[in-house]
N, C-alpha and C positions, 0 to 999 in steps of 0.2 A: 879780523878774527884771530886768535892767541892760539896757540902751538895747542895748548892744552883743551881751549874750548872743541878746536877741529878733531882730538885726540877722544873727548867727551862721545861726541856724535860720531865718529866713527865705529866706538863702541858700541854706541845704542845701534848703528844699523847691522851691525854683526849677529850680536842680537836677539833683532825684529827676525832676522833672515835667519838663522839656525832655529828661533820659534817658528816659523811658518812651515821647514822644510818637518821637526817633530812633528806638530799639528796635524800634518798629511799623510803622518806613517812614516816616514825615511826615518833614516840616520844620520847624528850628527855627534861627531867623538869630540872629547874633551877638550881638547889643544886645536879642536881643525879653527881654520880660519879663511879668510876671502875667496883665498887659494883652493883649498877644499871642497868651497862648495860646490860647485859643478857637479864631481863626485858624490856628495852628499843627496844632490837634489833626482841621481838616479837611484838611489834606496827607498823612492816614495813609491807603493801601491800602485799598478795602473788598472783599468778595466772595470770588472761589475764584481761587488764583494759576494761571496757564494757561501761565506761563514755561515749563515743562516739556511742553507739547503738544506731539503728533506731528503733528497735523492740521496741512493748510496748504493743500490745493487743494481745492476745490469739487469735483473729478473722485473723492474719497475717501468722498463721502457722495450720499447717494440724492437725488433732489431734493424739495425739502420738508423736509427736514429741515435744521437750523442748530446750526451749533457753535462754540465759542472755542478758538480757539489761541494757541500764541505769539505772533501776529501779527495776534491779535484776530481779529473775529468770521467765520465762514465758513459759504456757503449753501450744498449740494451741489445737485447738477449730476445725476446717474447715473438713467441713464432706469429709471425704472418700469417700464417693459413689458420685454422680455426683453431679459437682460443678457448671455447668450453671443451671439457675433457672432463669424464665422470671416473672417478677412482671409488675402489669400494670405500664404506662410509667411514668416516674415523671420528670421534667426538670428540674436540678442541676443549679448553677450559672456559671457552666464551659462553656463559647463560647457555648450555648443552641441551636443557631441556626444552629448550623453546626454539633453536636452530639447528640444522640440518647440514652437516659439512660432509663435502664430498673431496676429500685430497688424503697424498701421501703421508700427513704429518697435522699434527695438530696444530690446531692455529690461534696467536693471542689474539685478543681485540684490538692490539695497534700495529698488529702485522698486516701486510700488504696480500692481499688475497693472488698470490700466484705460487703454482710448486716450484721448487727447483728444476724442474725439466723446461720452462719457460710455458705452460701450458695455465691459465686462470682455474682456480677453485673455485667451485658452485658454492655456492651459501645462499641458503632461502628456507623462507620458518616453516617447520615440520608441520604447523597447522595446514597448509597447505597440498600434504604427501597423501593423506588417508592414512588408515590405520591398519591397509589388511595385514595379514598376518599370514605363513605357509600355512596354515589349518584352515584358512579360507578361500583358496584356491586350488582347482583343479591340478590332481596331482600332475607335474610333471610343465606346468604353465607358469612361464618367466614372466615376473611382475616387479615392480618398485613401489616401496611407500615410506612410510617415516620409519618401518622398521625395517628397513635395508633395501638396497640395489640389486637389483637381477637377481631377486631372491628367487626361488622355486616353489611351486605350491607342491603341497602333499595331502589336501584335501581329496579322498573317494567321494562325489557327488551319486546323487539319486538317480533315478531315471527320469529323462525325459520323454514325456506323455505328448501322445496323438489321439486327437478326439476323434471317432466314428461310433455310425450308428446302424447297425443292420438292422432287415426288416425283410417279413416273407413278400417272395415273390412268385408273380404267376409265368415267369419268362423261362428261358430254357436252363436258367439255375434256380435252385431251390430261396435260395437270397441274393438281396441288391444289397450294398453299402452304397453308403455316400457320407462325404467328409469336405470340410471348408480349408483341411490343413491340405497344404502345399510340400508335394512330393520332393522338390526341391531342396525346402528345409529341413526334411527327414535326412538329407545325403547329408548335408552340410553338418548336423546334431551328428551326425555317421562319422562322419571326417576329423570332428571337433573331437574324440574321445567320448561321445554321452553313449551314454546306455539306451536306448531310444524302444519305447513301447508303447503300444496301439491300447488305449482305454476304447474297448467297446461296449456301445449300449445296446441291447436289446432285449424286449419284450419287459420293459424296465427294470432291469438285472443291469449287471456290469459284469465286462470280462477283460482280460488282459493278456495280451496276443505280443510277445517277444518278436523284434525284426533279425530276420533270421538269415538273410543274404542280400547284397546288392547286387544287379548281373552283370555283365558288361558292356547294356546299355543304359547304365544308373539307373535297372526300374527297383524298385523297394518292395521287398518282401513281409509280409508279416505272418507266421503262425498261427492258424486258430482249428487247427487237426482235432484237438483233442478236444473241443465243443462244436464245430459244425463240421468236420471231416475237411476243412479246406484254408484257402489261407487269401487275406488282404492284397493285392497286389496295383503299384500304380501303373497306368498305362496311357501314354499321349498326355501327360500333364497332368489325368484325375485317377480316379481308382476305381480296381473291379475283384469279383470273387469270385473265387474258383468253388465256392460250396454250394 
């Protein structure tokens, strides 16, 4: 073989080999040659390409655990202990009328549902909240719906009614009562804020008897002075009258 043929093919393996080391990602300068490439072949890429990572905030991953992104390496952030956390409601640009956001800040549709505090945003469709409203609930009773979080009701309700029925008697009171409501549930309407009053029937008339004390052995008092001179009262679990 001729000085020049061997001179041929030396060139072509030069090259083959500065294409293969570009091919891979390295580097290969103008004038390098045989000599060079060693050095050349350490400017090639190594490991898992992460050019295409979605990851980018630490708010994305739990803490303790570590990841690579496009933008290299990432620690997360995201508390371990409980991740729902309800902030007052704030309405994002995402379709508002039909979902329900609970965070510090509004949120796009291809943002990652966590606050900066590392804590997850609630999102879920308002069809699911109800609809009351403060004028629908008992004033001063903490409630949530699609129209807001731990809202407060400022609804005055009605009274709530106890059904009895007096009737004359031949016993050492002039009348017996008797009722199927449970004394119990009068303390409880007592305790809850209701207005709680005794609908009495008798001699088929109707009267209406205001509870007027509890004692301090929860017995339930009701009013009825001012049409039979006496008053409802429960005793051992049913009821009796003092008229």
């Amino acid at each position: 073989m001729s000085i020049a043929t061997q001179i041929t093919a030396l060139q072509a393996d030069k090259t083959a080999i500065a294409n293969a080391i570009t091919t891979k990602g390295g580097t290969v300068g103008a004038g390098d040659g045989f000599d060079d490439f060693a050095t050349d072949i350490g400017t090639i890429p190594t490991g898992t390409d992460t050019s295409d990572a979605t990851i980018s905030t630490s708010s994305q991953l739990f803490s303790g655990v570590t990841a690579y992104g496009a933008n290299g390496k990432v620690n997360g952030s995201l508390s371990n202990g409980p991740l729902m956390q309800l902030y007052p409601f704030d309405y994002g640009s995402w379709d508002a009328s039909n979902y329900y956001f609970t965070g510090k800040r509004n949120l796009q549709q291809d943002e990652p549902f966590a606050s900066t505090d590392g804590k997850a945003i609630i999102v879920f469709p308002k069809a699911l909240m109800g609809d009351a409203a403060p004028s629908d609930v008992r004033a001063g009773k903490i409630f949530t719906s699609a129209n807001g979080i731990q809202s407060v009701g400022t609804a005055i309700m009605g009274p709530t009614y106890f059904e009895f029925t007096v009737t004359d008697s031949g016993g050492w009171s002039a009348f017996s009562v008797s009722s199927s409501e449970d004394p119990a549930d009068v303390l409880a309407a007592y305790n809850n804020g209701e207005l709680c009053v005794a609908r009495v029937s008798y001699n088929s008339e109707i009267y209406f008897a205001p509870l007027v004390k509890i004692d301090v052995n929860d017995e339930v008092f009701f009013d009825l002075n001012t049409y039979f001179g006496g008053q409802i009262n429960s005793y051992n679990g049913g009821w009796e009258s003092t008229f």
